[in-house]
C-alpha positions as CSV (number, residue, x, y, z in Angstrom):
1,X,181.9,-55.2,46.8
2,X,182.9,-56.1,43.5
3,X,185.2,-59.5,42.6
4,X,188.9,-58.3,42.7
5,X,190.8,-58.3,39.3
6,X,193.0,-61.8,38.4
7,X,195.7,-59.6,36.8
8,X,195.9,-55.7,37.4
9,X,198.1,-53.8,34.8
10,X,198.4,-49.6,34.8
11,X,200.6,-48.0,32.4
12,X,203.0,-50.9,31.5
13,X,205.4,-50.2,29.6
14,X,209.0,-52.2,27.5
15,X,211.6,-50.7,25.7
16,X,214.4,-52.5,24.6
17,X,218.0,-51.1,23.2
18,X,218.5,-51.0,20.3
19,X,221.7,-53.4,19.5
20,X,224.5,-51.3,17.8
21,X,223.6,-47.9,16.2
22,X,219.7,-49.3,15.8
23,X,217.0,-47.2,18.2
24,X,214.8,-48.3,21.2
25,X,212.1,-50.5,20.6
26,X,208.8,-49.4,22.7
27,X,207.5,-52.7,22.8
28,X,204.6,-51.6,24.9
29,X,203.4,-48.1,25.5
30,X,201.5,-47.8,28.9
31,X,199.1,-50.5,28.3
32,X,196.4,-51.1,30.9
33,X,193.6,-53.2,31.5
34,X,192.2,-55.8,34.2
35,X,191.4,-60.0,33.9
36,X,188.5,-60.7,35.7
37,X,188.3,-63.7,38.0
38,X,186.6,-66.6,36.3
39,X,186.6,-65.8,32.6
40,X,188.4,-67.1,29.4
41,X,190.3,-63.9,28.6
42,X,191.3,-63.5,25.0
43,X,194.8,-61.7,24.3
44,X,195.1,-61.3,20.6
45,X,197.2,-59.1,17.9
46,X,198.9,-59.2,15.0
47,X,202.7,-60.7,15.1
48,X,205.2,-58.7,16.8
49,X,202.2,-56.3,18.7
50,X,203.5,-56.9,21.9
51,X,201.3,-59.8,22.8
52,X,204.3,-62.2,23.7
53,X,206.3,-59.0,25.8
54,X,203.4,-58.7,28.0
55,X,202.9,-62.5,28.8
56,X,207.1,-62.6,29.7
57,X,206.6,-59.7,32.0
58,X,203.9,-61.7,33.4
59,X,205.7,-64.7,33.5
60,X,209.1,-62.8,35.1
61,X,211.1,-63.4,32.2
62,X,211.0,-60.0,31.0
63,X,211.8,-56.6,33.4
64,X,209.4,-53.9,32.6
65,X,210.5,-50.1,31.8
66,X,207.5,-48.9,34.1
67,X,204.3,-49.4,35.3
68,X,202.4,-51.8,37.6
69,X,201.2,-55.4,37.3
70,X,199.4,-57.1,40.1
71,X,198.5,-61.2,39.8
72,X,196.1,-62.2,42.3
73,X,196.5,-59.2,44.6
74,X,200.3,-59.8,44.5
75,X,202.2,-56.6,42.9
76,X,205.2,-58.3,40.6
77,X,207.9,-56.0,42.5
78,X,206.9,-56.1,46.0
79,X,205.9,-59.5,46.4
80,X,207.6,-61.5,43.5
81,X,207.3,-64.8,45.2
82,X,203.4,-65.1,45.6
83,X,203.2,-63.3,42.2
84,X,205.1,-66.4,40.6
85,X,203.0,-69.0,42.6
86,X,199.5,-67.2,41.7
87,X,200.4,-67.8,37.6
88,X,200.5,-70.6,35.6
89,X,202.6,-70.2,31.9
90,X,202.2,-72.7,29.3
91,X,204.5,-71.5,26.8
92,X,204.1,-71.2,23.0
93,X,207.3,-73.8,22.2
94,X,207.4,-77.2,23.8
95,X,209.9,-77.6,26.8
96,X,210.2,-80.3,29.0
97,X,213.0,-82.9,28.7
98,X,212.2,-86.1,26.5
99,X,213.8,-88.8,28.3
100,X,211.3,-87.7,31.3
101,X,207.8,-90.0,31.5
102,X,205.5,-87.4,32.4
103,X,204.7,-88.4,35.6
104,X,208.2,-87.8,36.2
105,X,208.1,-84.2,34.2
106,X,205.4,-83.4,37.0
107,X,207.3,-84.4,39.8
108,X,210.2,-82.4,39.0
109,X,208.2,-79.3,38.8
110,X,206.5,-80.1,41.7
111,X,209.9,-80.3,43.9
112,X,211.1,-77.5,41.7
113,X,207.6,-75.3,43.2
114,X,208.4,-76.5,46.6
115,X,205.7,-78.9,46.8
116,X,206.2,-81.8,49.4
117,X,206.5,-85.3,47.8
118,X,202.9,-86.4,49.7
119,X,201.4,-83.1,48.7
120,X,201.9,-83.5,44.6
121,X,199.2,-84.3,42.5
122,X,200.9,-85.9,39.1
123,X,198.7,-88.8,38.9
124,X,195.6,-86.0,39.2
125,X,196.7,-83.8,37.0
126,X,197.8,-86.1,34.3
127,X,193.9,-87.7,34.7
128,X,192.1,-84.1,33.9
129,X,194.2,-83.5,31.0
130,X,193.7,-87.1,29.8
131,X,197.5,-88.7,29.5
132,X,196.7,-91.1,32.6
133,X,197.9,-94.5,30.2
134,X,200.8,-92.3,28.7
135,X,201.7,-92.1,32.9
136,X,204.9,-94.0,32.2
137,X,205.7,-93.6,28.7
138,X,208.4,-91.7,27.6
139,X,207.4,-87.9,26.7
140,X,209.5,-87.8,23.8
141,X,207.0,-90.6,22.7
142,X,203.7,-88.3,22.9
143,X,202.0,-86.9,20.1
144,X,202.1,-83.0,19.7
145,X,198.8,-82.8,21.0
146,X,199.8,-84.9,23.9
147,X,202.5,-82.7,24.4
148,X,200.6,-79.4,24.5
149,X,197.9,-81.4,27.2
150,X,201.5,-82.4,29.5
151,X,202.5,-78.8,28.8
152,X,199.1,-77.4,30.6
153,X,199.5,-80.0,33.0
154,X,203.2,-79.1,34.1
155,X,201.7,-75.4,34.7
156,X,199.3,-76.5,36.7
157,X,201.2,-78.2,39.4
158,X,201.5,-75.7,42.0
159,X,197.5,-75.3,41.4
160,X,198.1,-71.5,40.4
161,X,194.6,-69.8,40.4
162,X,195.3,-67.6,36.8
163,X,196.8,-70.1,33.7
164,X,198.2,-68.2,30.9
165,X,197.9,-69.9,27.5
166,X,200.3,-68.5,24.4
167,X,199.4,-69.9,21.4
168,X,198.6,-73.5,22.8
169,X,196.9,-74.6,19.6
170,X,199.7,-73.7,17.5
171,X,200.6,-76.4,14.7
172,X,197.9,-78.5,16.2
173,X,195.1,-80.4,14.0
174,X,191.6,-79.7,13.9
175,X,190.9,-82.4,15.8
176,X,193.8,-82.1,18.6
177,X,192.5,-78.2,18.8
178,X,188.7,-79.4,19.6
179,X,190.5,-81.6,22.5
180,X,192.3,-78.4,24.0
181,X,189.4,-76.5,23.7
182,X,187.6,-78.8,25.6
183,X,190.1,-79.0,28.2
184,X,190.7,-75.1,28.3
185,X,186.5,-75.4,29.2
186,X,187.1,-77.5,31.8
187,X,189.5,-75.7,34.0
188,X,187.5,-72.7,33.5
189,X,184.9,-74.3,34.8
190,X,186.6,-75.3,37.6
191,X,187.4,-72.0,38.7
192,X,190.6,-71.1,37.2
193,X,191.1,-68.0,35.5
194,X,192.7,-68.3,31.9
195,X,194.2,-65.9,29.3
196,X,194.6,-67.0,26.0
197,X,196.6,-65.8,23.0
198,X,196.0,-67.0,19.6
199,X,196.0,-66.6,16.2
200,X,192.4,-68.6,15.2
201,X,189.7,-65.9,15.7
202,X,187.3,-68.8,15.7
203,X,189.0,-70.1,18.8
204,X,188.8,-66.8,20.5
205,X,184.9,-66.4,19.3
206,X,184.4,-69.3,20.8
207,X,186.2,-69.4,24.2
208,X,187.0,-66.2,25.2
209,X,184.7,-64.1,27.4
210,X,186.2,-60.8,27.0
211,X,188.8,-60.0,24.1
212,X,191.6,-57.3,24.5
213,X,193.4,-56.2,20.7
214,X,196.9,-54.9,20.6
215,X,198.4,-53.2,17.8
216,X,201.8,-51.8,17.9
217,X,202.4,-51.8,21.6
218,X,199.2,-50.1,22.3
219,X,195.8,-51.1,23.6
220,X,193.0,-50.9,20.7
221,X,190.1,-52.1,22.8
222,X,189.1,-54.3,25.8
223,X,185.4,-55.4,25.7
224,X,182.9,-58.5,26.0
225,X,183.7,-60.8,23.5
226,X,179.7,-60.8,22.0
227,X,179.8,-56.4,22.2
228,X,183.2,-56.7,20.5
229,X,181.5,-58.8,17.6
230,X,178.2,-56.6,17.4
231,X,180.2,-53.4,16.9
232,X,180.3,-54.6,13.3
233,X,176.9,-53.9,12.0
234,X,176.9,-55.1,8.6
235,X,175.8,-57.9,6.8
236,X,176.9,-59.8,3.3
237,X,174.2,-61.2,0.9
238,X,174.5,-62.9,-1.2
239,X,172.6,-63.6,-4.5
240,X,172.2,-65.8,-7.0
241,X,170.6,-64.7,-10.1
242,X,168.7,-66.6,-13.0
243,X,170.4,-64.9,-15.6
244,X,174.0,-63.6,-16.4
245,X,174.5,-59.7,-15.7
246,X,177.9,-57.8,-16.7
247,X,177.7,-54.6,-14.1
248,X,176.5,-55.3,-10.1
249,X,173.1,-53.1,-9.3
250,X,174.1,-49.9,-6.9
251,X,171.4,-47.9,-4.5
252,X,172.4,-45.3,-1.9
253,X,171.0,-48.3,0.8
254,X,174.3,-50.6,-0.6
255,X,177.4,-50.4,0.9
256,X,178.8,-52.4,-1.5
257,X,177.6,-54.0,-4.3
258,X,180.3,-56.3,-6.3
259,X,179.7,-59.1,-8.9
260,X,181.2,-62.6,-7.7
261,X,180.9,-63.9,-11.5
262,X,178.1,-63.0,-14.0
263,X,175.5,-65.0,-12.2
264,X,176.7,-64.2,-8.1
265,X,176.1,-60.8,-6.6
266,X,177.6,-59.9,-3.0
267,X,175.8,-56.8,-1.5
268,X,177.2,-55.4,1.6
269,X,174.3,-53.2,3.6
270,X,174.1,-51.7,7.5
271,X,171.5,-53.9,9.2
272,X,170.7,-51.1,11.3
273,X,170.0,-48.9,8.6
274,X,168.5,-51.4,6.0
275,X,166.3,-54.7,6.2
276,X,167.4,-58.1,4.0
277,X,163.6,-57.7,2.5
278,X,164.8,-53.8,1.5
279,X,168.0,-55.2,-0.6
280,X,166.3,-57.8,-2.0
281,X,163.0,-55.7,-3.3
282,X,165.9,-53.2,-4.7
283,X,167.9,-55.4,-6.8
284,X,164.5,-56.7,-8.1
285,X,163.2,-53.0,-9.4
286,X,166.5,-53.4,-10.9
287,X,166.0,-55.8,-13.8
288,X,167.2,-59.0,-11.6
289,X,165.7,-62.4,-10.4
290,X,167.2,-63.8,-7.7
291,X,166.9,-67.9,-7.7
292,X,168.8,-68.4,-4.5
293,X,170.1,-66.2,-1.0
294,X,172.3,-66.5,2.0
295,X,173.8,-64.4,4.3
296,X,176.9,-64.1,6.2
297,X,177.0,-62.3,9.8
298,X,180.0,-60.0,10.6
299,X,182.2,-63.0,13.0
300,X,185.7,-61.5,15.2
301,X,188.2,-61.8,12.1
302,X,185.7,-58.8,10.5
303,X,186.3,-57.0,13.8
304,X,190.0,-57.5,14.3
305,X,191.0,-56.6,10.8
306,X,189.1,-53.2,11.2
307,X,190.2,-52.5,14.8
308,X,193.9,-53.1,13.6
309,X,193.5,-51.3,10.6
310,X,192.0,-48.3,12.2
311,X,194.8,-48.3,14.9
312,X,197.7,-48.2,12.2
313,X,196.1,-45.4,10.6
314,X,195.9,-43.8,14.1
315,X,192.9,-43.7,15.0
316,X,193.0,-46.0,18.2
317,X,190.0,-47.6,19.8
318,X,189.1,-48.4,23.6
């Protein structure tokens, strides 16, 4: 038998009044898709596609128009409680009072979960996400990185099997994002299942096992995170040339063919269709010698921009 689902959603679906004389808003419209258990799922979309709807409804801070969700077996209507105590939210702003230490911002969430006194694991959980010597210090003191490890921490105290990430490396440094990454690695490792939204491609390239796209409310596509990134077939060249030129070369095997400046041309071809040794034997019976080459492979953002552009021209992908 095959591995239950994490999250189950069918059909889901948000519409909120309008305020005065202004129309619904559909904010989803009958989305539907599974997380399965042990991956890094990757939620992504442009602003105001429904991405942060979704993760309330998940979270109970948001009533859905219809449809079902199911967290860990546990369907959001008939069995609320075990719903709640299945998911883990670290939210996209940074809540937690600042005159707390964050041992003590643990332990109130603990008792807040239910969780006897003997049973919390504070001191634990502030070791895996590396603020053990900040223990006692205030959390107003913390850095924002700091704050975004507490924050994972805090949603993690009632050991939830599913943690649901919204923009955790929002605002952060390079640096402080490579730490959350790392951390993010860990628990999956550990055998919690995590869904991630974010706005760096490269971070969702790089964690994410499977990558879901909305666009306007709707579902655009759902697939492996490597399948997503090979749909794009095409690959960039490009050349530098010994000498200046004032119009790019053009064969039926380009896609495109532009001129960077007089001495840089960037051919676009289909790598299914043509060979790097093909473009470069072309622009040679052209006139040109080429000095230096490098290519670029298509990478997420590629995908993204043409799944969402598609989708707002209406032609939807799955």
């Amino acid at each position: 038998m095959s591995t239950p689902a994490a999250i189950t959603i069918r059909d889901l679906t948000k519409t909120y009044a309008g305020a005065g004389n202004a129309p619904p808003k559909q904010a989803l419209r009958g989305v539907s898709f599974d997380v399965p258990q042990g991956e890094v799922f990757g939620l992504l979309g442009p602003n105001g596609a429904g991405k942060s709807t979704l993760i309330n409804i998940l979270a109970g801070l948001v009533t859905k128009t219809s449809g079902t969700v199911d967290i860990w077996g546990h369907n959001i209507d008939r069995d609320r409680r075990n719903a709640k105590a299945s998911i883990g939210i670290v939210p996209q702003e940074i809540v937690f009072d600042p005159f707390f230490t964050p041992f003590e911002v643990l332990e109130i969430q603990g008792g807040m979960y239910g969780i006897a006194k003997a049973l919390r694991r504070s001191d634990e959980l502030l070791r895996a996400v590396h603020l053990a010597d900040k223990r006692d210090a205030y959390a107003r003191s913390l850095s924002g990185g700091m704050k975004r490890r507490l924050l994972i921490a805090k949603a993690m105290v009632h050991s939830p099997p599913i943690l649901v990430l919204d923009e955790p490396t929002a605002g952060v440094d390079v640096e402080l994002r490579r730490q959350l990454w790392e951390l993010v690695g860990e628990l999956n490792r550990e055998g919690v299942t995590v869904v991630l939204t974010t706005h760096y491609l490269e971070e969702a390239e790089e964690l994410c096992d499977r990558i879901a796209i909305i666009n306007h409310g709707q579902l655009i596509t759902n697939k492996p995170t490597r399948e997503l990134v090979g749909m794009m077939r095409e690959k960039v060249m490009v050349l530098t040339l010994d000498r200046a030129i004032d119009r790019a070369p053009h064969d039926p095997a380009f896609l495109k063919s532009v001129l960077r400046d007089e001495h840089t041309l960037e051919i676009t071809f289909d790598r299914d269709r043509t060979t790097a040794g093909q473009v470069l034997a072309l622009v040679q019976q052209q006139g040109c010698t080429i000095q230096d080459v490098t290519t670029r492979e298509a990478d997420l953002e590629d995908v993204f921009v043409k799944l969402t552009s598609e989708a707002a021209d209406g032609v939807g992908l799955a």
